[in-house]
C-alpha positions in Angstrom: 12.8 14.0 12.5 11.0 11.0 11.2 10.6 10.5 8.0 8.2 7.3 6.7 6.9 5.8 3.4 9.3 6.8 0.5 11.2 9.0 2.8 15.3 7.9 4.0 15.5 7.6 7.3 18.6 7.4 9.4 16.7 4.4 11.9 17.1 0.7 10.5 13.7 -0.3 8.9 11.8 -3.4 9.5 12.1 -5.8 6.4 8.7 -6.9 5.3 8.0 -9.9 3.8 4.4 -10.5 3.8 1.9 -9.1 1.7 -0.8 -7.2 3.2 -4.6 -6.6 2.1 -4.9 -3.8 0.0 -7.4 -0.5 1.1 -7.9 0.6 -2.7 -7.3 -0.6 -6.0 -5.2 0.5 -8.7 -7.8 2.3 -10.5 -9.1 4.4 -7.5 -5.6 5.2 -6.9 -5.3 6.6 -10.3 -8.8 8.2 -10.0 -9.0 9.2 -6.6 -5.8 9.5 -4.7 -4.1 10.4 -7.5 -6.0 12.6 -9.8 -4.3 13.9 -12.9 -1.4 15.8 -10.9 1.8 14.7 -8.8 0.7 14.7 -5.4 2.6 13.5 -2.0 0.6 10.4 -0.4 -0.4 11.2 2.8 -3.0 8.5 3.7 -2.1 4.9 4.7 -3.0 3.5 1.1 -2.1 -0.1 -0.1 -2.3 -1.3 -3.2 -1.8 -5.4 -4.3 -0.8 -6.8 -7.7 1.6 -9.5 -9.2 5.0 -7.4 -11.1 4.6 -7.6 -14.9 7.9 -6.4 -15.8 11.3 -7.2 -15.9 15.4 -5.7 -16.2 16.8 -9.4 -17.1 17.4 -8.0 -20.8 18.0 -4.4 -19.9 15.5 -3.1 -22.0 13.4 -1.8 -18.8 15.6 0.2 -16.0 15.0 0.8 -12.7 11.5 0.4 -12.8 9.1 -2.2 -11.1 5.1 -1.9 -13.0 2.5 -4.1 -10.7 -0.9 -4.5 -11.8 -3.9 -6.0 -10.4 -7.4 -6.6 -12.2 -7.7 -2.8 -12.7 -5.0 -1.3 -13.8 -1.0 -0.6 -13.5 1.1 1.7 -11.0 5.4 1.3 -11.7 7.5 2.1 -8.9 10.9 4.0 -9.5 13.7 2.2 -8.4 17.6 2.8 -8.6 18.8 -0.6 -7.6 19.9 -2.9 -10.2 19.5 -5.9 -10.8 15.8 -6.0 -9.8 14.9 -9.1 -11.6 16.0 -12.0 -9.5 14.4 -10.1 -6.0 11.6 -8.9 -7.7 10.7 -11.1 -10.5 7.6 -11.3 -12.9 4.8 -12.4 -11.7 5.6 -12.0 -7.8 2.5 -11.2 -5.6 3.5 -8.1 -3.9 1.5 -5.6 -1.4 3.1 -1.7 -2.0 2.9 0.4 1.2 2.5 3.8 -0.6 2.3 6.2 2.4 4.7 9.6 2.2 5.1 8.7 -1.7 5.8 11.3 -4.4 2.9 10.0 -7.3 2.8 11.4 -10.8 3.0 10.5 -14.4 4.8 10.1 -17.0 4.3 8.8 -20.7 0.7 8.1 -19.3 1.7 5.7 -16.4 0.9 6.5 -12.9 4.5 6.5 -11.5 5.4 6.6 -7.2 8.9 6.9 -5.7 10.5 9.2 -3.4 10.2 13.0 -3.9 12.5 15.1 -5.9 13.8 18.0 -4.8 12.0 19.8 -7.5 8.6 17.9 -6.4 9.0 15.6 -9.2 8.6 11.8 -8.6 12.3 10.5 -7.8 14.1 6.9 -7.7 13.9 5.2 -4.4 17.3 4.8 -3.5 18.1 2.5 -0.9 17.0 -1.0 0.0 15.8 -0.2 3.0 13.6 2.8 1.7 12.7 -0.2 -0.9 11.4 -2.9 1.0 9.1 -0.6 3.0 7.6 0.2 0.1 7.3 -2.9 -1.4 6.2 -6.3 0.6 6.8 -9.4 -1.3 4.8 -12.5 -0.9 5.8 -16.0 -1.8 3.5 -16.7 -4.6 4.8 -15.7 -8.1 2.3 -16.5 -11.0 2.8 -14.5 -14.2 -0.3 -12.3 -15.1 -1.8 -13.0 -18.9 -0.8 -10.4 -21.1 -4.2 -8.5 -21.6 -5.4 -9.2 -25.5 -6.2 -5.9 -27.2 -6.6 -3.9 -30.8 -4.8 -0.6 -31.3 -7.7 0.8 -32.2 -9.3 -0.2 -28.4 -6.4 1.4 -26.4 -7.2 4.0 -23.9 -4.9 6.2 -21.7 -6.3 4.5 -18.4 -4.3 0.9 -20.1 -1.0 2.8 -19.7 1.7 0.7 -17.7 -0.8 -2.4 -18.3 0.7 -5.2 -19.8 -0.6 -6.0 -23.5 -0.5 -8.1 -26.1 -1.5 -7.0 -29.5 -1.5 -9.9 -32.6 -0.5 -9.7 -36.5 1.6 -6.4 -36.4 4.2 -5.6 -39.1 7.3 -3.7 -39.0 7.0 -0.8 -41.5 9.4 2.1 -40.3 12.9 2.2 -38.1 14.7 4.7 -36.6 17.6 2.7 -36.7 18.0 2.9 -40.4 19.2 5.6 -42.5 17.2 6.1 -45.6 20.3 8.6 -46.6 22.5 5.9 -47.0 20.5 3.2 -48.9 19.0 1.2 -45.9 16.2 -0.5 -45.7 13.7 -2.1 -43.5 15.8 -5.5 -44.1 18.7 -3.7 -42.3 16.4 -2.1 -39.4 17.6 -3.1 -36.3 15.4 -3.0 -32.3 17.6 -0.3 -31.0 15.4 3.1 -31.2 12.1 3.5 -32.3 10.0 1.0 -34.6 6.6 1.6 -36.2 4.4 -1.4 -36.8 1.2 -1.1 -37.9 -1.8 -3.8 -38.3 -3.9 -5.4 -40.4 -6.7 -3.2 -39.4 -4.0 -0.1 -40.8 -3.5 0.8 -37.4 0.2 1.8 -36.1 2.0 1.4 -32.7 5.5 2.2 -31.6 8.0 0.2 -29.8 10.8 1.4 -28.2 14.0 -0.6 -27.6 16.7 1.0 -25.5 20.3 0.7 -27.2 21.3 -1.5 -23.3 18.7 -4.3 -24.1 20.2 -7.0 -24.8 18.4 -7.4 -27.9 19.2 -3.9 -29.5 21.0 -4.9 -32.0 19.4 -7.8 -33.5 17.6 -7.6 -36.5 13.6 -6.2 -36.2 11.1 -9.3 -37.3 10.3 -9.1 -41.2 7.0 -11.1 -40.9 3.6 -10.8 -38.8 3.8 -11.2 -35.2 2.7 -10.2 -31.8 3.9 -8.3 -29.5 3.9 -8.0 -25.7 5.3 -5.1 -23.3 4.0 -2.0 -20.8 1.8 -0.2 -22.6 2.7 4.0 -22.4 2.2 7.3 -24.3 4.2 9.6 -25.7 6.3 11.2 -28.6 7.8 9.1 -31.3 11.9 9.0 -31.7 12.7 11.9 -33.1 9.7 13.7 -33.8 6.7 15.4 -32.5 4.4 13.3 -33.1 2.2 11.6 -30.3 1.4 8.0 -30.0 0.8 4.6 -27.8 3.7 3.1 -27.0 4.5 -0.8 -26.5 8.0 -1.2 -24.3 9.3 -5.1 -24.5 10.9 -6.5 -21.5 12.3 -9.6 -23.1 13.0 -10.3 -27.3 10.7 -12.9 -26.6 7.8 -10.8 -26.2 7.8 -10.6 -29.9 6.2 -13.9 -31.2 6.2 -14.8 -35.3 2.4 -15.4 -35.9 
């Protein structure tokens, strides 16, 4: 049998290298082909965007966000390094076709389909680069400007950048043992809140590259994938940011 879009097949696939018009944009994929479930993409839909996000530091895994003027979609990947093939701010067409779609911590995820339904890495190149069509042009997309207080879950996997934030909680201190925020490190979760008194978290995966260098003790802004979800180590629910270098943190 046959097998097409996100699918393995056994027959050698034709590489693609061009992008291709899209049918819909990202937000009437979200909206319409989509919905708010995990559904299996049976229509020949195409989606275009420039990729926002990046593995170079290691903070974001097997993962490949592209957005376009509407909103974000991130493709599952597990092929590593992604970066150099798939940089940030290459124009690329995704072919989406016989994709497993869902979400998860508010971002409208495709890959291939999990046994359990669930949207799974794609795992080969070839399954890859039917998927995604890359252009030639690469021209990194502006960080969209934005107030905590003006987030909304249709922004999840955009990429943001919100101004004059302060560090004001860690995970990766322990209050137990006499630390402070002067010893809080990226690793983990950090809460920074505004001048407005409005807080976001960031999350810093122990691989970046960056984990383990001290969080900023001043203002600053910061840029990453936008997402929802709970806070290290607790129940509570809020917006994520998710960094993809130590230089999307800026002193202000």
């Amino acid at each position: 049998m046959m097998l097409v879009g996100c699918y393995n097949s056994a027959d050698k696939p034709h590489i693609y290298t061009t992008v291709e018009t899209a049918t819909v944009s990202i937000e009437r994929l979200r909206k319409d082909v989509v919905g708010n479930r995990e559904v299996t993409i049976t229509a020949p839909v195409v989606v275009t965007g420039r990729i926002t996000s990046s593995d170079q530091q290691e903070n974001i895994y097997g993962s490949i966000v592209v957005e376009d003027d509407t909103g974000a979609v991130e493709v599952r990947v597990g092929l590593t390094p992604l970066y150099a093939t798939y940089p940030e701010g290459l124009e690329v067409s995704l072919h989406l076709e016989g994709c497993r779609a869902g979400y998860y911590r508010g971002v409208l995820q495709v890959g291939e389909q999990d046994l359990d339904g669930s949207v799974a890495k794609i795992s080969s190149r070839e399954g890859l680069d039917r998927v995604v069509r890359r252009g030639t042009d690469i021209s990194k997309r502006d960080a969209e400007r934005v107030e905590i207080a003006d987030l909304t879950p249709e922004m999840c996997g955009r990429l943001v950048r919100i101004e004059n934030l302060r560090a004001v909680a860690s995970t990766s201190i322990d209050e137990l043992l006499g630390q402070t925020m002067e010893d809080a490190l990226w690793c983990g979760g950090a809460i920074f809140k505004s001048a407005a008194g409005d807080s976001i978290a960031v999350h810093t995966s122990d691989y970046a590259r960056y984990a383990y260098m001290q969080l900023p003790d001043g203002e600053v802004s910061i840029t990453g994938i936008l997402e929802w979800g709970t806070y290290e180590r607790t129940s509570k629910e809020c917006y994520h940011i998710t960094m993809r270098y130590e230089e999307d943190c800026i002193p202000m």
